[in-house]
C-alpha positions as CSV (number, residue, x, y, z in Angstrom):
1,X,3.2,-13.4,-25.7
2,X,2.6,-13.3,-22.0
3,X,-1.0,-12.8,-22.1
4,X,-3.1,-15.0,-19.6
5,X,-4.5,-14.5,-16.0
6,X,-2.6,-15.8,-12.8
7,X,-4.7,-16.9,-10.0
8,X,-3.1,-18.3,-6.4
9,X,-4.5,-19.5,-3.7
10,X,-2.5,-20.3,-0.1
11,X,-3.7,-21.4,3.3
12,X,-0.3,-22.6,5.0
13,X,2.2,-20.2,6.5
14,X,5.1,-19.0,4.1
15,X,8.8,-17.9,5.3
16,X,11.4,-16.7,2.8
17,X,15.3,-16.0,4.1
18,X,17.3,-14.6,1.0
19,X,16.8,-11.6,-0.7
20,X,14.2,-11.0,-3.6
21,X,12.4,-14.2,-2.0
22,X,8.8,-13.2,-2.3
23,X,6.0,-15.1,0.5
24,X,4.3,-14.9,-2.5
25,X,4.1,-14.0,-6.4
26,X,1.9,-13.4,-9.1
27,X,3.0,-11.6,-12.6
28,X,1.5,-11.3,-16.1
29,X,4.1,-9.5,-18.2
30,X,1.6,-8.7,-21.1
31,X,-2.0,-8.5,-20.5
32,X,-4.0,-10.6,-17.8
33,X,-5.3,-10.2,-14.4
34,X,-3.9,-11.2,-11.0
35,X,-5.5,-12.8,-8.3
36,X,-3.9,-13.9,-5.1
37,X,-5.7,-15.2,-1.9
38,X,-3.9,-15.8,1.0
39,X,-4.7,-17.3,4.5
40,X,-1.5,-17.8,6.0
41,X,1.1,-15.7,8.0
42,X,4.0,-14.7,5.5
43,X,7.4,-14.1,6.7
44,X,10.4,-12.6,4.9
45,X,13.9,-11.5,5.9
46,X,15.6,-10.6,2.9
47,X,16.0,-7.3,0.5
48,X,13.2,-6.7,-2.2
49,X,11.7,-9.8,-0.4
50,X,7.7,-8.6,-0.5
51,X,5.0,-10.8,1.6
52,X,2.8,-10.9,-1.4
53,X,3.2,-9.1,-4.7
54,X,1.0,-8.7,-7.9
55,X,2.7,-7.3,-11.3
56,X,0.8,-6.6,-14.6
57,X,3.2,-5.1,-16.8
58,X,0.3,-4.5,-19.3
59,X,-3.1,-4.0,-18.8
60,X,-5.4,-5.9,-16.7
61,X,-6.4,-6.0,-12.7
62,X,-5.3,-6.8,-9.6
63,X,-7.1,-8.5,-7.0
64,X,-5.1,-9.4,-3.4
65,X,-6.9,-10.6,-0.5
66,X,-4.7,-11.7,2.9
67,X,-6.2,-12.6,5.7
68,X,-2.8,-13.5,7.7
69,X,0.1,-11.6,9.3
70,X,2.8,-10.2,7.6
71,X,6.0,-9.5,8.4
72,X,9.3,-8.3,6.4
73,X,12.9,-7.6,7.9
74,X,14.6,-6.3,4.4
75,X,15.2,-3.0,2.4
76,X,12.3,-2.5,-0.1
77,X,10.2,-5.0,1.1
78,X,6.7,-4.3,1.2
79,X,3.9,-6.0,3.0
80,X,1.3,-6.4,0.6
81,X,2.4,-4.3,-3.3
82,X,0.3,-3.9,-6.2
83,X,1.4,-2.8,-9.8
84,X,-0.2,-2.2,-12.9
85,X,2.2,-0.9,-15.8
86,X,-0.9,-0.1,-18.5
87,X,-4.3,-0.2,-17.6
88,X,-6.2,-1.5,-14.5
89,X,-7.6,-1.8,-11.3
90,X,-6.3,-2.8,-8.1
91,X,-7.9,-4.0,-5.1
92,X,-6.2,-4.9,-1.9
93,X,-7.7,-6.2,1.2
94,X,-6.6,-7.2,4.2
95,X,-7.3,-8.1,7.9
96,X,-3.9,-8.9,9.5
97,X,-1.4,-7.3,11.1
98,X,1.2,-6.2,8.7
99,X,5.0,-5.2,9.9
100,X,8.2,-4.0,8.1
101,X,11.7,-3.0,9.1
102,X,14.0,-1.8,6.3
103,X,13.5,1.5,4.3
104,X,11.4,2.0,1.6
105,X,9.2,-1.4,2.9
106,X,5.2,0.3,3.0
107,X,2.9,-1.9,4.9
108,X,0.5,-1.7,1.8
109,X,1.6,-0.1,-1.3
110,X,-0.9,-0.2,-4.3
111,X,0.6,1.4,-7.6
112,X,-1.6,2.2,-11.1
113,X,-0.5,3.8,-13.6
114,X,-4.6,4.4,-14.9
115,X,-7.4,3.2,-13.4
116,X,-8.9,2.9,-9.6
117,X,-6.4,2.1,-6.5
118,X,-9.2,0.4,-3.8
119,X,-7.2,-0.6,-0.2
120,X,-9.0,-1.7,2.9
121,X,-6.9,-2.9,6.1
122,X,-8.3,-3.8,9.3
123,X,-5.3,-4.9,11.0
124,X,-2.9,-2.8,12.7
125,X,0.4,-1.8,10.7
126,X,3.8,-0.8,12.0
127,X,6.5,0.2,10.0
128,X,10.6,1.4,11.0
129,X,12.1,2.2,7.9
130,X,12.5,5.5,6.5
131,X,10.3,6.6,3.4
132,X,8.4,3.2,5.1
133,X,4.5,4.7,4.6
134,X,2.0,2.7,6.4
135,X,-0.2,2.5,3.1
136,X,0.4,3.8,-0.3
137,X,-2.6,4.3,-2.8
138,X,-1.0,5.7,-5.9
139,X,-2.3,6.5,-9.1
140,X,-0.3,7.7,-12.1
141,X,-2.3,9.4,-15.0
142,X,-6.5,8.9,-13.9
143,X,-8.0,7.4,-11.6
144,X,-9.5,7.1,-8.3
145,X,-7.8,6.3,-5.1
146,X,-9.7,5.0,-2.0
147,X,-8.3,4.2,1.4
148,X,-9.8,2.4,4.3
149,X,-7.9,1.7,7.7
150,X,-9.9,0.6,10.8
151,X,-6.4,-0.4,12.5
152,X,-3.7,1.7,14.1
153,X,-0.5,2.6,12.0
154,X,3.0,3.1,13.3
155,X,5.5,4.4,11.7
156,X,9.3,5.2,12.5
157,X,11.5,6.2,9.6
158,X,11.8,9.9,8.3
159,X,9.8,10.4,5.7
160,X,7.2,7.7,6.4
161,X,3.2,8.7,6.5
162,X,0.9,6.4,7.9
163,X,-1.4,6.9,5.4
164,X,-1.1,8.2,1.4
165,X,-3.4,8.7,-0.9
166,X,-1.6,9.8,-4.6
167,X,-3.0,10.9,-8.2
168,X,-0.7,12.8,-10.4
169,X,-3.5,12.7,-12.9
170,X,-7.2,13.3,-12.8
171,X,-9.0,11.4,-10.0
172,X,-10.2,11.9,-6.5
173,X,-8.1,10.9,-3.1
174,X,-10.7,9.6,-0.1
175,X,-9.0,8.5,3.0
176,X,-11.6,6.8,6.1
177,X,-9.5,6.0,8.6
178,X,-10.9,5.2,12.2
179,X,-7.2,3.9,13.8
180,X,-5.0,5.7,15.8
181,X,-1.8,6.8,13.5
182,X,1.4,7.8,15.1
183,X,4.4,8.6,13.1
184,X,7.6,9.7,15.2
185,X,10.3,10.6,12.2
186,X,10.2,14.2,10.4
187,X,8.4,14.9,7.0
188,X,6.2,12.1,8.2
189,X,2.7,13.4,8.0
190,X,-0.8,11.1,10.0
191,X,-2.3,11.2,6.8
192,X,-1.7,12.8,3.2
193,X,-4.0,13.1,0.1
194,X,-3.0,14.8,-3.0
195,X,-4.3,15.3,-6.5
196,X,-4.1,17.0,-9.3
197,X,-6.7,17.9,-10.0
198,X,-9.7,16.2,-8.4
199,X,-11.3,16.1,-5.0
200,X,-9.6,15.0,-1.6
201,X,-11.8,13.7,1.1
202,X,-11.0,12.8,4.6
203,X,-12.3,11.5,7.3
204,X,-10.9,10.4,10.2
205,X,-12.1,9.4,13.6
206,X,-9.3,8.0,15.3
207,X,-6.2,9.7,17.0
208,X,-3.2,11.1,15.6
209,X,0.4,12.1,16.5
210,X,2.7,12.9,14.9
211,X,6.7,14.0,16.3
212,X,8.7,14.9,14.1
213,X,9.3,18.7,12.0
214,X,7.4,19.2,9.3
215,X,4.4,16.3,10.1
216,X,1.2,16.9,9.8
217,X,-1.7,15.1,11.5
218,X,-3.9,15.4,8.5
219,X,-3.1,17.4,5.2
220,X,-4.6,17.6,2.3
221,X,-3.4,19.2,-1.3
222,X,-5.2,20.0,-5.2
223,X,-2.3,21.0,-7.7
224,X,-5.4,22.7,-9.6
225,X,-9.2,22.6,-10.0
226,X,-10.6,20.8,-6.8
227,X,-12.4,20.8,-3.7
């Protein structure tokens, strides 16, 4: 059982107080797709309380697109998050401004275990928490991850990069990023691509600073066999 697609579609404003009250919610727990479309401004102010989330515990792809602000108060609560357990793509885009508080809360996170990560934002981001990346493009096992952010990033917390680009499998990391990013805590680098092995790419245009011991503006690491 649990097989099916989930497809939502909002244009009002959501606001959620308690925690593990998503703005919004989509979740196969077999095998299906997920897409959500939303229009509105999303508020939440609890724990694990994400704006919007998309779950596939299976295989299948994710598809979120917001065009609203975004704003979470709680631990663990992420602007816009992604997951797909088995196989799949997913595809985030969005044009607001996105803004967390509590630790552990990304602005975008995206999370595959195989298959392609694809994040575009062209709203600014601004996160306080520590371990609180701006964006999050993570693949598991293979796949590809691809970031683009035309907004400036903020971030806070210790351990929080504006911008990560992840595969702990086979795959290629590109980050574009035209913004200016600014984290202030330490071990908080502008903008991080790792893989393992593949090819990282990136460009960026925009300005970065960075405050904090042990940040880098832009790094850039292949565990083996990469350019």
């Amino acid at each position: 059982g649990g097989n099916g697609d989930v497809t939502i579609t909002s244009t009002g404003d959501i606001s959620t107080e308690g925690d593990n009250s998503r703005g919004i919610s989509g979740f196969v727990r077999n095998n299906g797709d997920v897409t959500i479309t939303s229009t509105g401004d999303i508020s939440t102010e609890g724990n694990n309380a994400y704006g919007i989330a998309g779950d596939v515990y299976g295989n299948g792809d994710i598809t979120i697109t917001s065009t609203g602000d975004i704003s979470t108060e709680g631990s663990t609560s992420e602007g816009i998050y992604g997951n797909v357990d088995g196989n799949g793509d997913i595809t985030i885009t969005s044009t607001g401004d996105i803004s967390t508080e509590g630790a552990l809360a990304e602005g975008i996170f995206g999370d595959a275990h195989t298959g392609n990560v694809t994040i575009t934002s062209t709203g600014g981001i601004a996160t306080e928490g520590s371990n609180a990346h701006g964006m999050v493009g993570y693949v598991w096992n293979n796949g590809n991850v691809t970031i683009t952010s035309t907004g400036d990033i903020s971030t806070e917390g210790t351990g929080a990069n504006g911008i990560w680009g992840l595969v702990d499998g086979k795959g290629d990391v590109t980050i574009t990023s035209t913004g200016d990013i600014s984290p202030e805590g330490r071990a908080s680098d502008g903008i991080y691509g790792f893989v393992h092995p593949g090819n990282v790419t990136i460009p960026s245009t925009g300005d970065i600073s960075t405050e904090g011991s042990s940040s880098d503006g832009i790094r850039g690491n292949v565990g083996v066999n990469g350019d």
